[in-house]
C-alpha positions as YAML, in Angstrom:
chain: A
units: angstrom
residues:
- id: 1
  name: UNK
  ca: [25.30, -24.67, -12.39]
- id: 2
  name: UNK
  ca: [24.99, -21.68, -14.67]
- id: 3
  name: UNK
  ca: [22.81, -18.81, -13.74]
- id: 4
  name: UNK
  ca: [19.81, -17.68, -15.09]
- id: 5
  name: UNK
  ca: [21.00, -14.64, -17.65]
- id: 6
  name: UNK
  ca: [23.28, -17.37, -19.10]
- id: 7
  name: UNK
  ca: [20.72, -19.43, -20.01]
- id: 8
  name: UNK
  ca: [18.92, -18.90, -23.50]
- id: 9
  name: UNK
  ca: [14.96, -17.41, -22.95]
- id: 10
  name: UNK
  ca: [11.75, -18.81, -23.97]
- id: 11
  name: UNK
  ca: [11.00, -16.24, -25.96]
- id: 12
  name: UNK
  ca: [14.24, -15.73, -27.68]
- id: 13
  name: UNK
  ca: [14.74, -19.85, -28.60]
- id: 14
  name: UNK
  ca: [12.25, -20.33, -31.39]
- id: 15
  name: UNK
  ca: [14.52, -17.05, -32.75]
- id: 16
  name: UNK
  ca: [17.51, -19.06, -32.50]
- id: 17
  name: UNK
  ca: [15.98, -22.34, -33.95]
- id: 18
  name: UNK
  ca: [14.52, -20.50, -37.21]
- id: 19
  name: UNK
  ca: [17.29, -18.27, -37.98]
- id: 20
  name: UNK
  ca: [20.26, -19.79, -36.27]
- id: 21
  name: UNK
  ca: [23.21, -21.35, -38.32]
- id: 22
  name: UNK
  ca: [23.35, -24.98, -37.77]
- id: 23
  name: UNK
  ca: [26.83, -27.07, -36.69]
- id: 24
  name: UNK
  ca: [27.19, -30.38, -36.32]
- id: 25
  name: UNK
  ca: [29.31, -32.27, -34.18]
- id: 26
  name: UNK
  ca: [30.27, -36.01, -32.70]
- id: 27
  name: UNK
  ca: [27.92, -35.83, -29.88]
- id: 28
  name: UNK
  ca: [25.67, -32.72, -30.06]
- id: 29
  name: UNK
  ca: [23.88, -30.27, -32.55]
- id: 30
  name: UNK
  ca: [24.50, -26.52, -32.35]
- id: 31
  name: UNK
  ca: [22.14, -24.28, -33.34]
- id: 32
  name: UNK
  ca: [23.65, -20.07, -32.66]
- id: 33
  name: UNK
  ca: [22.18, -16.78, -33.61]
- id: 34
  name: UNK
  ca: [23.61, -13.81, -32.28]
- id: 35
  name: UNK
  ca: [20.78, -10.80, -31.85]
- id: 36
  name: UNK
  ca: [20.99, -7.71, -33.96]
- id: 37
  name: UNK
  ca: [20.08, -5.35, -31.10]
- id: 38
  name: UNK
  ca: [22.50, -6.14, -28.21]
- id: 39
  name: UNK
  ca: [22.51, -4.35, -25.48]
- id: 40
  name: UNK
  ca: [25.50, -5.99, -23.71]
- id: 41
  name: UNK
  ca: [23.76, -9.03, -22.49]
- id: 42
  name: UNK
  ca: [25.71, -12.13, -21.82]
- id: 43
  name: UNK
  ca: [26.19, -14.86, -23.99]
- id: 44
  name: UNK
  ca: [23.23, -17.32, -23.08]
- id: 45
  name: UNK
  ca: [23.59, -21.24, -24.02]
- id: 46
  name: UNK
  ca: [20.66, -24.22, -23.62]
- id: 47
  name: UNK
  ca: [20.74, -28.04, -23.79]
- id: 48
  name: UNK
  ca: [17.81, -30.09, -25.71]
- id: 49
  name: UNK
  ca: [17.89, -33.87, -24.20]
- id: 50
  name: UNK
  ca: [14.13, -35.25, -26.10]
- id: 51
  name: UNK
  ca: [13.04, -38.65, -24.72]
- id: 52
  name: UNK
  ca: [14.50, -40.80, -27.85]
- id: 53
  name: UNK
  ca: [17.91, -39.48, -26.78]
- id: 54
  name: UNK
  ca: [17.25, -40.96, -22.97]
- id: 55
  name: UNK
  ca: [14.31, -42.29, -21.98]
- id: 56
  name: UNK
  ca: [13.84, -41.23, -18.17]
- id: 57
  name: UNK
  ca: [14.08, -37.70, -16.92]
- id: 58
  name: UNK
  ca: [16.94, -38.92, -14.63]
- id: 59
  name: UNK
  ca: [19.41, -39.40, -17.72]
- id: 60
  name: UNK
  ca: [18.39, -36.45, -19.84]
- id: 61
  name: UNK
  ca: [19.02, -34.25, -16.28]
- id: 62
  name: UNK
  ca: [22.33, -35.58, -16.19]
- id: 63
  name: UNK
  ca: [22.99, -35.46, -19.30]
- id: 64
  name: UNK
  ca: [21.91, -31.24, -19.36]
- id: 65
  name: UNK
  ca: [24.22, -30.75, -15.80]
- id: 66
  name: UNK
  ca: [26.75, -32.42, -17.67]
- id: 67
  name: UNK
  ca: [26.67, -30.12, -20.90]
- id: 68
  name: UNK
  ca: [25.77, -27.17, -18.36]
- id: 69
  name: UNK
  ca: [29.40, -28.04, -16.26]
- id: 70
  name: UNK
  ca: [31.19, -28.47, -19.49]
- id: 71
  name: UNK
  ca: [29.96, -25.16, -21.17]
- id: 72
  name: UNK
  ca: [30.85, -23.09, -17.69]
- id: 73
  name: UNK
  ca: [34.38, -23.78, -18.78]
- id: 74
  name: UNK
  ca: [34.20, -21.88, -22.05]
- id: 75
  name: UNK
  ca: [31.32, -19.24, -21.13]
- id: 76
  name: UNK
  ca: [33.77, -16.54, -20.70]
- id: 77
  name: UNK
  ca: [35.22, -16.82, -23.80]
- id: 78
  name: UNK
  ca: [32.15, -16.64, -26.00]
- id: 79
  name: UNK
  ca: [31.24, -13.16, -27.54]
- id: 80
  name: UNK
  ca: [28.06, -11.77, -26.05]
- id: 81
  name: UNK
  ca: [24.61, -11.28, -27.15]
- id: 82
  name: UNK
  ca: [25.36, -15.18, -28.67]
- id: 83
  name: UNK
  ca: [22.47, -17.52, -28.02]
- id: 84
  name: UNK
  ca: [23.58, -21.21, -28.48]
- id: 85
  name: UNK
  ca: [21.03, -23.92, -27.91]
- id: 86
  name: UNK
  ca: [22.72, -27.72, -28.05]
- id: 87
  name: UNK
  ca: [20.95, -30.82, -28.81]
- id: 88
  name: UNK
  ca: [21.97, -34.02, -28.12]
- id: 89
  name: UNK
  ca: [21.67, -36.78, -30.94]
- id: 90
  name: UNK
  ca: [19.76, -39.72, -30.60]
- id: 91
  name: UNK
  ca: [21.65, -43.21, -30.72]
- id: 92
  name: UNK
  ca: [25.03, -41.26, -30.18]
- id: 93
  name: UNK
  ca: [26.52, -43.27, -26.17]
- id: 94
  name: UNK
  ca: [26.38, -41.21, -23.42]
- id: 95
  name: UNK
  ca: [29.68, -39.40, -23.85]
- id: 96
  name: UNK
  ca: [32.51, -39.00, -21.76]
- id: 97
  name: UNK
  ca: [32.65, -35.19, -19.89]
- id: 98
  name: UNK
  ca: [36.04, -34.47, -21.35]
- id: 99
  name: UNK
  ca: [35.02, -35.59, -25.08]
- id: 100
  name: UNK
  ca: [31.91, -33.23, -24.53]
- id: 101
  name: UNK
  ca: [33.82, -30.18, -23.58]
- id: 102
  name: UNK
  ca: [36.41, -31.12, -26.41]
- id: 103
  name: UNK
  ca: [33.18, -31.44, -28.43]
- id: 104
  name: UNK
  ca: [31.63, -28.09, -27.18]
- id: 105
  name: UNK
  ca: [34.59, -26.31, -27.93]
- id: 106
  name: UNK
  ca: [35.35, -27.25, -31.22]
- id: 107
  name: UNK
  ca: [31.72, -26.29, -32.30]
- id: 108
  name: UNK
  ca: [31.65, -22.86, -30.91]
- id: 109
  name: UNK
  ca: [34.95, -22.44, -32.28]
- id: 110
  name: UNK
  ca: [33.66, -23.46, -36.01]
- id: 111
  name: UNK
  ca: [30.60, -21.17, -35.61]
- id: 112
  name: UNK
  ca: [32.93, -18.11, -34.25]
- id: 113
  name: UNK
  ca: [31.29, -17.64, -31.17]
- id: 114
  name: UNK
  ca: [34.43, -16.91, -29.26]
- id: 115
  name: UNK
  ca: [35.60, -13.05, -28.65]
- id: 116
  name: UNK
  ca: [39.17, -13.35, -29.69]
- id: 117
  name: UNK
  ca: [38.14, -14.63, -33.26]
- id: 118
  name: UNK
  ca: [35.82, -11.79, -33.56]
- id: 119
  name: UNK
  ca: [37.98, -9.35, -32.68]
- id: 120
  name: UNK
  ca: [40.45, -11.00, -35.18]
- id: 121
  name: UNK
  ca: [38.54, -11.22, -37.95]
- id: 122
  name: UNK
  ca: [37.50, -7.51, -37.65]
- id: 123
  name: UNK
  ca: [41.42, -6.80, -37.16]
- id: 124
  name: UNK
  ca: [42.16, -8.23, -41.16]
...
């Protein structure tokens, strides 16, 4: 499970959903901002299940603990002071774990939230 200062705050996600940048991928939504004042915090990361996605609080938990156990994987890799909150889309089959992290990956990558590229692209 990922601990609490990994985890985006309440009252820095309606930040992230009105100024963040906006990827798409095969089974989730990404939605980053990174904050202008950082003071070396952590990158933080959230998972939106809403009921038309899965209908009974059993399936959207799983389906968080799964995105949760997939994203612990890359979480030292991202950059910090990132705040990524993922959505899962609606009629879209619950997908298998390693298609998620494959999923997860490729999204983060695309939005340059990992710390290599950023050190790379301030390198050229």
């Amino acid at each position: 499970m990922l601990s609490r200062k990994h985890k985006v705050p309440r009252g820095v996600f309606p930040k992230v959903l009105r100024s963040g940048r906006t990827k798409h991928g095969t089974y989730v939504t990404l939605r980053v901002s990174s904050a202008a004042s950082c003071k070396g915090q952590p990158a933080a990361v959230s998972f939106v299940v809403p009921k038309s996605v899965a209908r009974t609080a059993v399936q959207r938990n799983r389906l968080k603990r799964r995105g949760y156990a997939a994203v612990l994987k890359i979480l030292p890799r991202l950059a910090p002071c990132l705040s990524c909150v993922f959505f899962f889309k609606k009629g879209v089959p619950e997908p298998p774990y390693r298609a998620l992290e494959g999923d997860l990956e490729a999204l983060l990558k695309d939005a340059g939230g990992f710390l290599a590229e950023k050190r790379h692209a301030e390198n050229i």
